[in-house]
N, C-alpha and C positions, 0 to 999 in steps of 0.2 A: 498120069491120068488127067485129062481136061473134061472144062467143061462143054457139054455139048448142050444142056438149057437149062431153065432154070422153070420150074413151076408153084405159081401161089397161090393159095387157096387161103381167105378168109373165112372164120368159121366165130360161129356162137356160142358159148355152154353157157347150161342154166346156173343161174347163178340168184342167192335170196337175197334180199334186201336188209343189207349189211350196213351198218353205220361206219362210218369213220370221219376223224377231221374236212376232209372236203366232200362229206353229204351221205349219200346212200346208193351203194351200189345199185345197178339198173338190171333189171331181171335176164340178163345176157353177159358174161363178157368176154370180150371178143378177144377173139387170136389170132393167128399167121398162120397155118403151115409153108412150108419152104421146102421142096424137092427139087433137088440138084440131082443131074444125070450128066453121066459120066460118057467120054466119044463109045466106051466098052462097053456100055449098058448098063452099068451100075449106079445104083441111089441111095443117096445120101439124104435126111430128114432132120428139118427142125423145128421148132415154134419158137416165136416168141410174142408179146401183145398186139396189139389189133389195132394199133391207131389208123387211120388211114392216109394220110402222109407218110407213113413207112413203108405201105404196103404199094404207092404211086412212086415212091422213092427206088425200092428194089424192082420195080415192074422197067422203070425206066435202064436203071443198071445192068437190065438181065442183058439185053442184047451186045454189052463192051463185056461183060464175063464171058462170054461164048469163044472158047481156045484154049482160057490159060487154068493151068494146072493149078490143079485142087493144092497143089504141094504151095503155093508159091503163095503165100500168106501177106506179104509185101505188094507184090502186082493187085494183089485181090481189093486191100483194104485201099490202094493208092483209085485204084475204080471207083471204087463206091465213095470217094471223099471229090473223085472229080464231078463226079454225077449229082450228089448229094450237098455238098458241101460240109462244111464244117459246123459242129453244134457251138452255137455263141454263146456267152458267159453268159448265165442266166434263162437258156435254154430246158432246162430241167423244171423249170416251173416253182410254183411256191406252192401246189398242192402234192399231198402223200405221193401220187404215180408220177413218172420222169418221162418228161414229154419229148426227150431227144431221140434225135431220128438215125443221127449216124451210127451209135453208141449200138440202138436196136439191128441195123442192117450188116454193121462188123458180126454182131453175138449171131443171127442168124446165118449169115454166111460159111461162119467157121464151126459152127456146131455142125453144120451139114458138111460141112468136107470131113471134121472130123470123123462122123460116121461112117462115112463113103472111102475113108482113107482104112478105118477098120474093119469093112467088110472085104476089101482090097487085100489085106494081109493078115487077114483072120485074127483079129486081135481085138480087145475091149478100147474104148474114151479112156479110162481109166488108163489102161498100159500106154496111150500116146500122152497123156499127161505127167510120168514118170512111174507108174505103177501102184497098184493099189495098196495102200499100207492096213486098213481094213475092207473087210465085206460087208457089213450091216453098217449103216448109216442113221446116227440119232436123230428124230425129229423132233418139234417142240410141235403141241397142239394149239391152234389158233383161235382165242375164242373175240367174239363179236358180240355187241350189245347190238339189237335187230328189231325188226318190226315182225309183226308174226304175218308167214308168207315161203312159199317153196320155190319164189323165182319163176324165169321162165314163162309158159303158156297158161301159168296158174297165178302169176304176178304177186297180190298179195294174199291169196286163197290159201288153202292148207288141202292136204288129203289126210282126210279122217282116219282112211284106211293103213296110215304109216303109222308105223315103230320106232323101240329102239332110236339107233342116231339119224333115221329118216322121217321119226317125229322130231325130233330135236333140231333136225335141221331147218323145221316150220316155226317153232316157238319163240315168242314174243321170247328176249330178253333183254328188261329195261331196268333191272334191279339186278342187287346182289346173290337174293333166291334164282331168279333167270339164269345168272350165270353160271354162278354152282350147276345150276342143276342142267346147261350146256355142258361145262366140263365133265359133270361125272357122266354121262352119255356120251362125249368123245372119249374115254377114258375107258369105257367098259368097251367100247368100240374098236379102239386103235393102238389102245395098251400106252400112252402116253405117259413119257417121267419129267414130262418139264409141259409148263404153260404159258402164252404169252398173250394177253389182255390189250386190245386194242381199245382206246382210249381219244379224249383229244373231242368229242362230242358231245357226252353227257354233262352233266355240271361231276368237276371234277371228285366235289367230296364221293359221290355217288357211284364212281367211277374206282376211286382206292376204297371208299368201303366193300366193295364188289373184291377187292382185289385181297384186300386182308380177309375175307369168308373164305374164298380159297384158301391162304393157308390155313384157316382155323380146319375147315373142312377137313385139307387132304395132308394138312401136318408140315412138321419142316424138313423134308426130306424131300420135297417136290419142287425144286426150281420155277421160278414163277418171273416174267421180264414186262412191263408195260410200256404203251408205245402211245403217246400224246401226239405224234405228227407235227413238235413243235408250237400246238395252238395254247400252249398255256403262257402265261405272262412269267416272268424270273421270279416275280413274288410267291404266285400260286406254286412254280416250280417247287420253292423253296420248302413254301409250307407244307406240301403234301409227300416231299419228298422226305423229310421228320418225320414223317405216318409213316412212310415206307422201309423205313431205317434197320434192318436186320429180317428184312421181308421179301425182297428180289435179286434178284442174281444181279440186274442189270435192268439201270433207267433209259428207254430211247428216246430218243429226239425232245427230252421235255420243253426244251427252249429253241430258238430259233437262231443259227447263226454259230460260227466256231468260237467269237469271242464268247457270247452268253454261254455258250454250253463248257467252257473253260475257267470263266469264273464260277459258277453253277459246282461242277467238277470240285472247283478247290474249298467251295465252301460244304459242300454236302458230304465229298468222302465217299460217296455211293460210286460204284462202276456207271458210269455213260456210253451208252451205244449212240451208232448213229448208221442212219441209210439218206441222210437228208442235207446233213452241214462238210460231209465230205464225203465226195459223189463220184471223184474222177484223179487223176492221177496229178489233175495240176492244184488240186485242192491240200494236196499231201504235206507240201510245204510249212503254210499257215498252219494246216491241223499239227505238227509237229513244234512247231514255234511256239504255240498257244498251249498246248496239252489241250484242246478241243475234246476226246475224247477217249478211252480204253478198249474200244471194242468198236470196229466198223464192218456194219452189217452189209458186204458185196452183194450183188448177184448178176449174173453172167452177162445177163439182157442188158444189163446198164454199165458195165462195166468193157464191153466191146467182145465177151468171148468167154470159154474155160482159160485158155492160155494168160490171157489177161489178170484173169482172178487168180492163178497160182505164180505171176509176176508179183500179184499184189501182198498175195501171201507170206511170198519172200521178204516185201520191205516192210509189212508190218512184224515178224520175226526179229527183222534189224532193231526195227524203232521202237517195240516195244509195246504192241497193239497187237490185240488177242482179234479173231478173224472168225464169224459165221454170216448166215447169207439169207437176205432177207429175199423174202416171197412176194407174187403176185398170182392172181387167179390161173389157176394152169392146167393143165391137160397132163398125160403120160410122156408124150417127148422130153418136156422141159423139167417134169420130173426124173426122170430116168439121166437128160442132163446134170441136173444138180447131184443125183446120188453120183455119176462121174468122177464131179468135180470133188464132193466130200470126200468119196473114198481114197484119191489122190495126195488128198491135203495134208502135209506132215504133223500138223499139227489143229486138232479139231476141240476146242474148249469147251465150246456150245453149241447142245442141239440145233440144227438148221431149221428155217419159219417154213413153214407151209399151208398153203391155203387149200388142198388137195381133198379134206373130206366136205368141202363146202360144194364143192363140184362133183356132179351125181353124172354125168356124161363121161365118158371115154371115147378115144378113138384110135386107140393101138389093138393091134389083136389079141384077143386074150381079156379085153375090158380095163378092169381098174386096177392099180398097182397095188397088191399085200404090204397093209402097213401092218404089222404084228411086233406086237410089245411097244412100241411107237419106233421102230425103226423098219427101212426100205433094205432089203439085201440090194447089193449092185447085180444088176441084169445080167445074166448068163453070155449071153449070145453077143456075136460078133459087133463091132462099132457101140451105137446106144445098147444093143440089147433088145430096142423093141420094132416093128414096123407097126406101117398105118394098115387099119381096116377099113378096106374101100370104102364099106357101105355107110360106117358109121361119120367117116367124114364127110360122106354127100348128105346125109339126115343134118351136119353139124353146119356144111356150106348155107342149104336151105334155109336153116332156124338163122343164119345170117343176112340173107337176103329180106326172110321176112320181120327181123326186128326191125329195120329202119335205122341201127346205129351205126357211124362211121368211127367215133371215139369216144372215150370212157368222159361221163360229163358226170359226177357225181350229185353237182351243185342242182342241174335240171330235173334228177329223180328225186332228194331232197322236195323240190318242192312241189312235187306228187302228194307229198303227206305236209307239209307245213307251207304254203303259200309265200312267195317274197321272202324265204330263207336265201341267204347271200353266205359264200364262204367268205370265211375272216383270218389271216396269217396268224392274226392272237384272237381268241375268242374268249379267254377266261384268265 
């Protein structure tokens, strides 16, 4: 099967105004779709984020893809690295999201063959990734300290007339009560057994106090992970990670860098994650030299692919590094991607991140993916399982056209609400 073209569509979903180490989400965030068509007629569908230097990067690449076969994973990626170039050390940025471009154009391209390769020979992502070892996929629930506000055409307004987790998804939380009272509303929602607390914004005591009311809340039977983005100092690290000492599954990124998060490591004893201080496959080295970390949060978009992530699976298996998969704002493809990818995974320790009840849009048919009990069954049907819904992607193109945004700036929406706020690598 070849390719015969490639089409991409930028698109918006609403999204609230989310805090995190580099600012405040902007009431949009943006995405990719990627339809690849086949010389046969057949389509293959991806997403992945919406910078726009990905999207002028694959636009460029479409016309050198046009001939070679979906199969040939080699010819494909050697394209887009001639077209693109190479992501340079340092590439990925010092803010939370990875601002690499090649990284994103591999995971889009091969998510889309993968599907087109399953609808070709009737078979699931999962079975071309060596077959699913489960069907229900854990998720953890995401929660956010926020400004009160529904995102979107409503910016920071609320609709009076919402409920349940579509009030919760308007409400101010800037306190431990706020939070609490986010989780127990994604919780009666989504059936969630694990939680994980974005952090790395508020003043940190504020932020572990919020974190220990969960457990007091929902007990110690609920997996709970927090995720600083690094902005905290090795001191702060230090101290607040003594607060958390019999409290979290697993600390992310509290510190910056594979040396600090290695000594960090050896003096706390807590598990360390990361999605920030080992990023890519040439970073693997140092993280193994160092013991940087116990747990590396993949995910496909940055990783160059599913294949990729279950290469990587393998050598963390070897070396000794437990394997789950961090989130970005996302729609149903890149959903129904990652339940793929988990269902594949021989070995799944920790619920996977997602940002998925934050996002009230869809654009597969069918609408939004059933999270029940906090987990995604893997998709029935042939390739991902899901297609697009025409209409609701051109409603999704439109709301992109009319935000104005070409990439995620967190730092500029930040100062919608506080003036002359500047992101800081350590803030606290």
């Amino acid at each position: 099967m070849n390719i015969e073209a490639l089409s991409l569509t930028p698109i918006a979903l609403v999204d609230p105004p989310l805090l995190n180490a580099g600012g405040l989400h902007a009431p949009y965030a943006l995405r990719i779709v990627l339809e690849l068509v086949t010389e046969s007629g057949l389509t293959g569908i991806s997403e992945i984020p919406g910078d726009i230097d990905v999207l002028e990067g694959l636009r460029r690449a479409a016309p050198a893809l046009r001939g070679k076969s979906v199969f040939d994973q080699r010819a494909l990626a050697g394209v887009l690295t001639a077209v693109l170039g190479r992501d340079e050390p340092g590439a990925r940025g010092d803010k939370p999201w990875d601002r690499r471009r090649l990284v994103h154009a591999e995971s889009a391209l091969e998510v889309a063959c993968l599907d087109v390769i399953g609808h070709r020979l009737g078979c699931r992502v999962a079975d071309l990734l060596g077959g699913p070892v489960r069907q229900r996929v854990p998720y953890a629930g995401y929660l956010f300290f926020k400004y009160e506000g529904a995102g979107g055409p409503l910016g920071f307004d609320v609709d009076a007339e919402a409920t349940g987790w579509a009030r919760a998804r308007q409400a101010a939380a800037l306190d431990a009560d706020g939070l609490v009272r986010q989780a127990r509303a994604m919780i009666d929602a989504f059936g969630f057994a694990s939680l994980k607390v974005k952090a790395g914004i508020l003043e940190p005591d504020v932020e572990v106090e919020a974190t220990l009311a969960l457990r007091e809340t929902f007990g110690p039977d609920l997996p709970l992970r927090i995720d600083p983005n690094a902005a905290w100092s090795y001191d702060t690290a230090v101290r607040q990670g003594e607060r958390l000492k019999g409290t979290i599954e697993y600390y992310e990124d509290p510190v910056r860098g594979q040396e600090a998060m290695a000594r960090l490591r050896t003096e706390l004893g807590i598990p360390l994650a990361t999605n920030m201080c080992t990023t890519c496959f040439e970073d693997l080295p140092s993280s193994l030299a160092l013991g940087s970390e116990d747990i590396i949060l993949a995910d496909h978009h940055f990783w160059g692919g599913l294949r990729a992530s279950m290469e990587l699976a393998r050598l963390c298996k070897v070396f000794g590094r437990a394997l789950t998969m961090h989130s970005n704002s996302h729609a149903g493809i890149s959903f129904a991607a990652m339940t793929h990818l988990a269902a594949a995974l021989p070995e799944l320790t920790h619920a996977f991140d997602t940002h998925y009840p934050w996002q009230s849009d869809e654009i597969v048919v069918g609408g939004r993916l059933p999270i029940r009990d906090g987990y995604l069954t893997l998709p029935d049907g042939p390739g991902l399982g899901v297609s697009l819904d025409r209409e609701a992607l051109e409603r999704a193109r439109l709301a992109y056209e009319r935000s104005g945004l070409l990439r995620r700036d967190d730092e500029i929406e930040m100062q919608k609400k506080q003036p002359g706020w500047r992101f800081m690598k350590t803030r606290y």
